[in-house]
KEKE-3310 file (N, C-alpha, C; in steps of 0.2 Angstrom, whole numbers, plus 5000, padded with zeros to 4 digits):
npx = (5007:5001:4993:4981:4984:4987:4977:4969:4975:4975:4960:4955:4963:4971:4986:4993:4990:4998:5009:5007:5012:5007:4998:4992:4980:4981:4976:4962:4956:4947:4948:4935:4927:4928:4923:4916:4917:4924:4938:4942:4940:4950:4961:4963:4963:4978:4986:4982:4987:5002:5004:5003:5013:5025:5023:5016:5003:4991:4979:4973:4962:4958:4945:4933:4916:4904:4889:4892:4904:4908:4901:4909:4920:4916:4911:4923:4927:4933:4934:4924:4931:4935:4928:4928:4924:4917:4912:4924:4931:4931:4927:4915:4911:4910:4926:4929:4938:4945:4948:4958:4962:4975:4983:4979:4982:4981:4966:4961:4963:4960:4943:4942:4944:4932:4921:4922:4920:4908:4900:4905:4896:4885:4882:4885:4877:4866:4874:4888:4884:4872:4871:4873:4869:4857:4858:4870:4874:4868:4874:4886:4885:4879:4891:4900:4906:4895:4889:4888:4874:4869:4861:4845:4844:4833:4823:4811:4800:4800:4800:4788:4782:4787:4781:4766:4769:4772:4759:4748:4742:4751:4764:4780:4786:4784:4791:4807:4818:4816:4815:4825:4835:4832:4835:4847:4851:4847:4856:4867:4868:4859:4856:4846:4833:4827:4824:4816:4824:4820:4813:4825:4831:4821:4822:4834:4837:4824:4825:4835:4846:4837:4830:4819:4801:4798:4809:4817:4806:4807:4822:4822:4810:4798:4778:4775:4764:4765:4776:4774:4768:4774:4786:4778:4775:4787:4791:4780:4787:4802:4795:4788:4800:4812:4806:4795:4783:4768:4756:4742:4735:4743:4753:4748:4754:4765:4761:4757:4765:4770:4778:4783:4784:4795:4815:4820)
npy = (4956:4970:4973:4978:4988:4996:4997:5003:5015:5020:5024:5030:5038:5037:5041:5035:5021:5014:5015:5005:4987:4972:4955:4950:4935:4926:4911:4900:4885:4871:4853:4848:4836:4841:4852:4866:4863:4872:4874:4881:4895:4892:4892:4905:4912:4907:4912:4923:4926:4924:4934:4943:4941:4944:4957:4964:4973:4970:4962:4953:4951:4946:4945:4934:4940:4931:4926:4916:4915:4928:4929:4919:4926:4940:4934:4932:4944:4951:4965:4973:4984:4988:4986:4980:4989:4981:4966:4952:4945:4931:4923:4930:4938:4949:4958:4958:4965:4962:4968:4964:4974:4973:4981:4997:5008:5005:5000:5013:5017:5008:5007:5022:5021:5013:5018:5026:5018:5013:5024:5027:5016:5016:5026:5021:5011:5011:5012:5008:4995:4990:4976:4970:4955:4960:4955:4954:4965:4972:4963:4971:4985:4983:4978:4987:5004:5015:5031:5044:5054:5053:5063:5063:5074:5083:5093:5108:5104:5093:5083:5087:5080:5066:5065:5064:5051:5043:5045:5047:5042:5045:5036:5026:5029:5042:5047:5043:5048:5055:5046:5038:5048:5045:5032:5031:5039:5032:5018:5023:5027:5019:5015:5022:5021:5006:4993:4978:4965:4960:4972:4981:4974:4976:4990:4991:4985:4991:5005:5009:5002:5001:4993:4985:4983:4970:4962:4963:4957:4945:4942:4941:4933:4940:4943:4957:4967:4966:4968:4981:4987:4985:4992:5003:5006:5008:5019:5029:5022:5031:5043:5045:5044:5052:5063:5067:5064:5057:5054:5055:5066:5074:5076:5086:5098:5097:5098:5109:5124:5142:5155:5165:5158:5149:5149:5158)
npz = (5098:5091:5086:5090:5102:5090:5082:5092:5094:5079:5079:5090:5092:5107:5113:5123:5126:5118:5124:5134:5138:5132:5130:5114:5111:5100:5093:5103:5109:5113:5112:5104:5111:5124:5128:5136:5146:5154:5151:5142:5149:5160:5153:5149:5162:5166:5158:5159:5172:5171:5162:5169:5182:5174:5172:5162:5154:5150:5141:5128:5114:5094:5083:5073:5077:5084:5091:5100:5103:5106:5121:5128:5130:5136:5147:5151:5159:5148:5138:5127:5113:5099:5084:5065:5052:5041:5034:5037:5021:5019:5031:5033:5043:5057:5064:5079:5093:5110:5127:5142:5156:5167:5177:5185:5177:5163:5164:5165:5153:5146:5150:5144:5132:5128:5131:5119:5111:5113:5109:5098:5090:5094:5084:5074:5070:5062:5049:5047:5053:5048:5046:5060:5070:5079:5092:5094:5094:5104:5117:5113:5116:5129:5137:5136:5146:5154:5149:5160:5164:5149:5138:5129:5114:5110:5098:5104:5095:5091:5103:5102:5093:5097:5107:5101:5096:5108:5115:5107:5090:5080:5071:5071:5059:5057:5069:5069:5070:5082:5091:5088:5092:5107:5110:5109:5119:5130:5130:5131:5143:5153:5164:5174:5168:5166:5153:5146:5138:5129:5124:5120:5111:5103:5100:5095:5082:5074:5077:5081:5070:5057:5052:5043:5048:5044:5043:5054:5063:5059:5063:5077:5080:5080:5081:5069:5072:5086:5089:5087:5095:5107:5104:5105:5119:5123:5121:5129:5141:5139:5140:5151:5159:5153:5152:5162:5159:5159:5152:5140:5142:5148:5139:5132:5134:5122:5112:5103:5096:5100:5091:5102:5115:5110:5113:5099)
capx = (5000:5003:4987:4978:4987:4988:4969:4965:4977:4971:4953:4951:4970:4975:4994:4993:4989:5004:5016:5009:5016:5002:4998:4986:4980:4979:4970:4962:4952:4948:4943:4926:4924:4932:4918:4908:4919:4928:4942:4945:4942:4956:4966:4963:4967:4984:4988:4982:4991:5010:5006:5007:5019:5030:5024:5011:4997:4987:4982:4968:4962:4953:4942:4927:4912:4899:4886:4894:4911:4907:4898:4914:4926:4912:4911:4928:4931:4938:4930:4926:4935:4932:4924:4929:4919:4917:4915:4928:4928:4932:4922:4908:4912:4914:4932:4929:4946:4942:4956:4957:4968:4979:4982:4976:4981:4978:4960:4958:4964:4951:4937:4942:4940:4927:4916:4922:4917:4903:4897:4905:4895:4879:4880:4887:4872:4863:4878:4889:4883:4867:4867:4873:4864:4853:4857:4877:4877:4867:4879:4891:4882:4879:4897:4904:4903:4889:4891:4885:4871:4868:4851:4842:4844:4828:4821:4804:4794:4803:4798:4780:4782:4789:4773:4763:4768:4769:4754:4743:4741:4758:4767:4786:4788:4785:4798:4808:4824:4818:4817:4833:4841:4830:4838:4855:4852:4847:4860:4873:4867:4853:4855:4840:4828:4828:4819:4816:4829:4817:4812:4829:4833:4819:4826:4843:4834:4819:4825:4844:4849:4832:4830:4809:4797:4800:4817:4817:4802:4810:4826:4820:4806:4792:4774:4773:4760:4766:4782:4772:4764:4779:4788:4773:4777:4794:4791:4780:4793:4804:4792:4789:4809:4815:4801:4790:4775:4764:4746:4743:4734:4750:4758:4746:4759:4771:4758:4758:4769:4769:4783:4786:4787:4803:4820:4824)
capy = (4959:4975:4976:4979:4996:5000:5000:5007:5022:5023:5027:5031:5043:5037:5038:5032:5014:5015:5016:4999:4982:4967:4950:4947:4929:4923:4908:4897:4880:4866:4849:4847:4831:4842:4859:4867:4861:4875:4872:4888:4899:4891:4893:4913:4912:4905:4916:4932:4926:4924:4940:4949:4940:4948:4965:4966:4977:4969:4956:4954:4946:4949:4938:4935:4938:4925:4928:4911:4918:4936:4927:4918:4933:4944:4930:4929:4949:4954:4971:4976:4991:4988:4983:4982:4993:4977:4958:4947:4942:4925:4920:4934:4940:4956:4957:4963:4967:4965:4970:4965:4976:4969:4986:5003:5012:5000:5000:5020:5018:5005:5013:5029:5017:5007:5022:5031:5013:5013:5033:5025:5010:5017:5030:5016:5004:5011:5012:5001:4989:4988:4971:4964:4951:4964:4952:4955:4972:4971:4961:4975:4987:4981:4975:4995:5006:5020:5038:5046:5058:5054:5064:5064:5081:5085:5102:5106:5102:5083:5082:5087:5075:5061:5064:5061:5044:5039:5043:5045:5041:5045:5033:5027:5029:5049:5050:5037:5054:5055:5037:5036:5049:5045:5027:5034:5041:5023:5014:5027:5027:5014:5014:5026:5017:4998:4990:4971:4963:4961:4979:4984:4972:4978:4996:4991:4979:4993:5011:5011:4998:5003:4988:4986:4979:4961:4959:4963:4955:4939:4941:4944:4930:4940:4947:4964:4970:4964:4972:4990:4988:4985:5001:5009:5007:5010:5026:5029:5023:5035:5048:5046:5045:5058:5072:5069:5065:5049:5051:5061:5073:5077:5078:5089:5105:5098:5097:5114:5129:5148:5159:5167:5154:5148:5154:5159)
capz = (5099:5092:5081:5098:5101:5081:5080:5096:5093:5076:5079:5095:5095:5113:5113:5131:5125:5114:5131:5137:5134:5132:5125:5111:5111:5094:5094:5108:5107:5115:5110:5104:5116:5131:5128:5139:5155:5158:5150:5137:5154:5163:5151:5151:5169:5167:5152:5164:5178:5168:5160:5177:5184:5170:5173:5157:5156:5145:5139:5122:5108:5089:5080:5069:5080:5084:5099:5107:5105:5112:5123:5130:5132:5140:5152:5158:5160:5144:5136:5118:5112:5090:5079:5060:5049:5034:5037:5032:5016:5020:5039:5033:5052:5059:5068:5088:5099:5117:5130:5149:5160:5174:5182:5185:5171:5158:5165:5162:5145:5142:5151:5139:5124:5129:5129:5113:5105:5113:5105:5089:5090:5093:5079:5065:5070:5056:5045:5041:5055:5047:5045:5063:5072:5085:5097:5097:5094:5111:5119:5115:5121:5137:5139:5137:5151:5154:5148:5164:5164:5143:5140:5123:5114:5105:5099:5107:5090:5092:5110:5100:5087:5098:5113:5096:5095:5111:5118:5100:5084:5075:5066:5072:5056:5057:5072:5071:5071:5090:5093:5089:5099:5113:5110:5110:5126:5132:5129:5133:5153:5155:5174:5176:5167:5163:5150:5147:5135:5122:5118:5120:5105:5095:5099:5091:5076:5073:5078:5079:5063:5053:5047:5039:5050:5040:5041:5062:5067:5056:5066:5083:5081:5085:5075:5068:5077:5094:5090:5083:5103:5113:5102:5109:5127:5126:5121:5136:5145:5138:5140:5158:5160:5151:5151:5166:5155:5161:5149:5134:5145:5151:5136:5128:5133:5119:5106:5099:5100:5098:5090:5107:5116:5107:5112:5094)
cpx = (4999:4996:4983:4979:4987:4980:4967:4969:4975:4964:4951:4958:4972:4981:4996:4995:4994:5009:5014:5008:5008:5002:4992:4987:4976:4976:4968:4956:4953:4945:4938:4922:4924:4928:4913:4909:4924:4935:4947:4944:4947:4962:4969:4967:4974:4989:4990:4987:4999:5009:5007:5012:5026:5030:5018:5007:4992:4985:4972:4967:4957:4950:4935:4920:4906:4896:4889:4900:4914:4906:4905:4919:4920:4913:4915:4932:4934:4931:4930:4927:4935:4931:4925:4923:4916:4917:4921:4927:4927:4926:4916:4907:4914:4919:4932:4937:4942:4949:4953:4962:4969:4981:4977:4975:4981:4970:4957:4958:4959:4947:4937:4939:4936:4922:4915:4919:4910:4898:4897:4899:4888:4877:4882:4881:4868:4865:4884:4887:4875:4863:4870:4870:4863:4857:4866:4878:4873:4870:4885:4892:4884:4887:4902:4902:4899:4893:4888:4880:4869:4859:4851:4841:4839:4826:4813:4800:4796:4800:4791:4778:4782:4784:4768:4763:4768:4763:4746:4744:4746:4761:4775:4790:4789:4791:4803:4815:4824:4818:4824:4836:4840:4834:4846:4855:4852:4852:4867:4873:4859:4853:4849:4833:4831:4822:4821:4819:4826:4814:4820:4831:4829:4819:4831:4839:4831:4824:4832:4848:4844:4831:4818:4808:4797:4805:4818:4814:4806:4814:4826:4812:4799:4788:4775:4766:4758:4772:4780:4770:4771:4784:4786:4777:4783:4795:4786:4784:4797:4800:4791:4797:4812:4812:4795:4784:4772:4757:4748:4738:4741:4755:4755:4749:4762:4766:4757:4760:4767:4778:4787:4788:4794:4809:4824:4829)
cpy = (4966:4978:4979:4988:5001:5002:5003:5015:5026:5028:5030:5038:5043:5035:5032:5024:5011:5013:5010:4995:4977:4960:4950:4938:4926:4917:4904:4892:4874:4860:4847:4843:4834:4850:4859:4862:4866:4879:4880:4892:4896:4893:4898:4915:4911:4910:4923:4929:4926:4932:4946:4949:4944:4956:4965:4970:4975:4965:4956:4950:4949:4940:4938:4934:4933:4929:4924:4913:4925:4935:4924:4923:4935:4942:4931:4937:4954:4961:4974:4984:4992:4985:4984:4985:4986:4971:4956:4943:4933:4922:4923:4937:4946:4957:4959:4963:4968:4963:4968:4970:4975:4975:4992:5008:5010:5000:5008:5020:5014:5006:5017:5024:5016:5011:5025:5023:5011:5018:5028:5021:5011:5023:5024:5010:5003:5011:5014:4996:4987:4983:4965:4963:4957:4961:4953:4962:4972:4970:4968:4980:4987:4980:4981:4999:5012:5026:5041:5049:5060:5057:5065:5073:5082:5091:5101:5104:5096:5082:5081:5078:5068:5059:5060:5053:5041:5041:5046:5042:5041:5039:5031:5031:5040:5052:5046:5041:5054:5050:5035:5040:5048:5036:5025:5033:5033:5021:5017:5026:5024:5012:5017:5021:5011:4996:4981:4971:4963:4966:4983:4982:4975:4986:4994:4989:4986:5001:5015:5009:5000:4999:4989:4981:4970:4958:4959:4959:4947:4938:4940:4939:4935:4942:4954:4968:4969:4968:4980:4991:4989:4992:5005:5009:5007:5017:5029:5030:5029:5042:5050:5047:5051:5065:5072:5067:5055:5049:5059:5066:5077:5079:5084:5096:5105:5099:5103:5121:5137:5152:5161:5162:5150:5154:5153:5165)
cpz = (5097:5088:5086:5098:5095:5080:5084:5096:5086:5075:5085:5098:5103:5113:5119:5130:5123:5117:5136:5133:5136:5128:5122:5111:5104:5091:5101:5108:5110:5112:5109:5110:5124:5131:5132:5147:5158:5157:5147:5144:5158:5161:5149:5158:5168:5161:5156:5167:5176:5166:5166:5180:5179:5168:5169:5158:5155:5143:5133:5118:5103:5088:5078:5074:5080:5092:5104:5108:5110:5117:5130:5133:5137:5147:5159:5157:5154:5140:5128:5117:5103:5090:5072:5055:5042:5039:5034:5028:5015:5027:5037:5041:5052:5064:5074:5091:5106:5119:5137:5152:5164:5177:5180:5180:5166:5160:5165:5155:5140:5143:5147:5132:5122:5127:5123:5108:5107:5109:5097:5088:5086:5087:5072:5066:5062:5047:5047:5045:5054:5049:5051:5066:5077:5091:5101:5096:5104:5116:5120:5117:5129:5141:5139:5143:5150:5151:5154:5164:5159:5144:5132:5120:5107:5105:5102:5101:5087:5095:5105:5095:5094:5105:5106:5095:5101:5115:5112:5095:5080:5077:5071:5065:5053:5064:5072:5073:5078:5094:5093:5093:5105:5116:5110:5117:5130:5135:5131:5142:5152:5162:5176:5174:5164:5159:5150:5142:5129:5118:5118:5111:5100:5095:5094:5083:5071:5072:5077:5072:5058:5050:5046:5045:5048:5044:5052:5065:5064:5062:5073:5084:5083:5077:5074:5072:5085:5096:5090:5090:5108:5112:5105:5116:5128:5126:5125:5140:5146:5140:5148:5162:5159:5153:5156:5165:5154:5158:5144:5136:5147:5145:5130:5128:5128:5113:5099:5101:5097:5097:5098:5111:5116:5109:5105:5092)
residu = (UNK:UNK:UNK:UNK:UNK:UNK:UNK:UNK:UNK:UNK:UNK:UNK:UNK:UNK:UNK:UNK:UNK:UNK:UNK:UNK:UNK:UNK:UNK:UNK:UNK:UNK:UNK:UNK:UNK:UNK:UNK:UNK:UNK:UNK:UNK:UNK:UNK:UNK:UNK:UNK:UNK:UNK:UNK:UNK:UNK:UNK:UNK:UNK:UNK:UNK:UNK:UNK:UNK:UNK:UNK:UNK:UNK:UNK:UNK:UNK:UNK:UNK:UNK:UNK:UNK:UNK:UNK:UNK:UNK:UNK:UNK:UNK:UNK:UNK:UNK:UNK:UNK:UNK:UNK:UNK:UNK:UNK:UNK:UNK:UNK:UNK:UNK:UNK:UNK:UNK:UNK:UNK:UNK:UNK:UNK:UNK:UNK:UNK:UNK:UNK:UNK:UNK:UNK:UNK:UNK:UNK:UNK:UNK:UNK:UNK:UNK:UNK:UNK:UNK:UNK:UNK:UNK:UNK:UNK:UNK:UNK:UNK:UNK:UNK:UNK:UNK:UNK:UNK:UNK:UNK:UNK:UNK:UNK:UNK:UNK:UNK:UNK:UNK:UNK:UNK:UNK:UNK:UNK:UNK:UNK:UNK:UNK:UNK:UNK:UNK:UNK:UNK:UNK:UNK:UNK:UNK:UNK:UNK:UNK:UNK:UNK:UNK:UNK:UNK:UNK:UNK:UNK:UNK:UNK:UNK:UNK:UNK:UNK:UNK:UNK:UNK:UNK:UNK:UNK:UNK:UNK:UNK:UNK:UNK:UNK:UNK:UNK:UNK:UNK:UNK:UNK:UNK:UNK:UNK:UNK:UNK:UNK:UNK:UNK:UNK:UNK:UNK:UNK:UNK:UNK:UNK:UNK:UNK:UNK:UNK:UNK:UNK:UNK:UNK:UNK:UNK:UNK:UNK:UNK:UNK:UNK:UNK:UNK:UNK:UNK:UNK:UNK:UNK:UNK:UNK:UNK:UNK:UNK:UNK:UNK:UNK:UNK:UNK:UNK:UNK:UNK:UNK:UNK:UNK:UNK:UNK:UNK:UNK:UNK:UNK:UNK:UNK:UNK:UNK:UNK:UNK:UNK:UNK:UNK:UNK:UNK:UNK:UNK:UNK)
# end
């Protein structure tokens, strides 16, 4: 198992990790006639429960992502911690590492990680993860823990810019710098505000991965001018969230500044 530890101290430098013992689970499959009863989670169970019995910390696995297959881990507890920066030239897959921990301190060491690969995640969405499926970046998201108290750091002539779009006439495509950190912010601590699952994706798809309105709306099934409306009112959203401001009367403070005003 030792790739486990090698990747996670290469990029994320926690020697800590290094100083516990774990099992990586290199493959695991059940017969096609025998799926979808239970059977691959069973046999996690009995995996964990040897690897405690023997002391272990840890217990893990890599493997070329799939939403059904993220899908299965996330299920049964385990936590993704990377992600390779390249598919494999062979599956065309992005590599994930998820880790369960069977004690206390193995469970700080993966909380710690969990979140620095969350930071990473959401800053490589737009590059090199360009091109993954919105839906499993989502997933991995959702499956890291929160950053407490994440707040969007915009200068006030962003604020200005980023009231423009959502409660006028500006473009996403004139902020989309503040769309995105305000979508940092999100996704870091989404406990405050909650959105519904499907602006969240066209957050990821749209705002965070920059893919063209084509190539998103394609991926994510929907029209482009259903999707240009729902961006809208997430940035409301936000705007009510973040900055207190419920109508573009209310937002008309941000809309133009004076030298003095500014601490320069």
């Amino acid at each position: 198992g030792n790739i486990v530890p090698d990747r996670l101290i290469k990029h994320y430098k926690l020697l800590d990790f290094g100083e516990l013992v774990g099992w990586r689970i290199v493959r695991i499959a059940t017969h096609p006639s025998l799926m979808r009863r239970g059977l691959g989670s069973k046999m996690l169970k009995e995996a964990e429960a040897e690897a405690r019995e023997r002391g272990y910390d840890w217990i893990g696995a890599g493997f070329g992502v799939t939403e059904e297959l993220l899908r299965f881990w996330l299920k049964n507890g385990y936590i993704p911690v990377h992600m390779s920066p390249d598919r494999n030239p062979v599956s065309g897959e992005y590599s994930v590492i998820v880790v369960k921990p069977l004690n206390e301190r193995a469970s700080k060491c993966v909380e710690f990680v969990a979140r620095e690969f969350k930071r990473k995640l959401l800053d490589s969405l737009y590059e090199p993860y360009f091109d993954l499926e919105a839906k499993i970046a989502h997933m991995l998201l959702k499956a890291t823990p929160p950053l407490e108290g994440a707040r969007p750091r915009l200068t006030r002539p962003q604020i200005g810019r980023f009231m423009s779009y959502a409660w006028m006439e500006m473009t996403l495509e004139n902020c989309v710098d503040c769309m995105r950190e305000l979508a940092k912010a999100y996704f870091m601590d989404p406990r405050g505000l909650r959105l519904p699952e499907d602006a969240e994706l066209m957050l990821i798809a749209k705002v965070l991965q920059g893919k063209s309105w084509r190539a998103a709306c394609e991926e994510l099934e929907i029209e482009p001018p259903k999707m240009m409306v729902e961006l809208k009112e997430v940035a409301k959203a936000f705007s009510r969230y973040y900055f207190g401001v419920g109508s573009g009367e209310e937002a008309d403070e941000y809309m133009y500044l004076r030298l003095e005003e500014l601490d320069l």
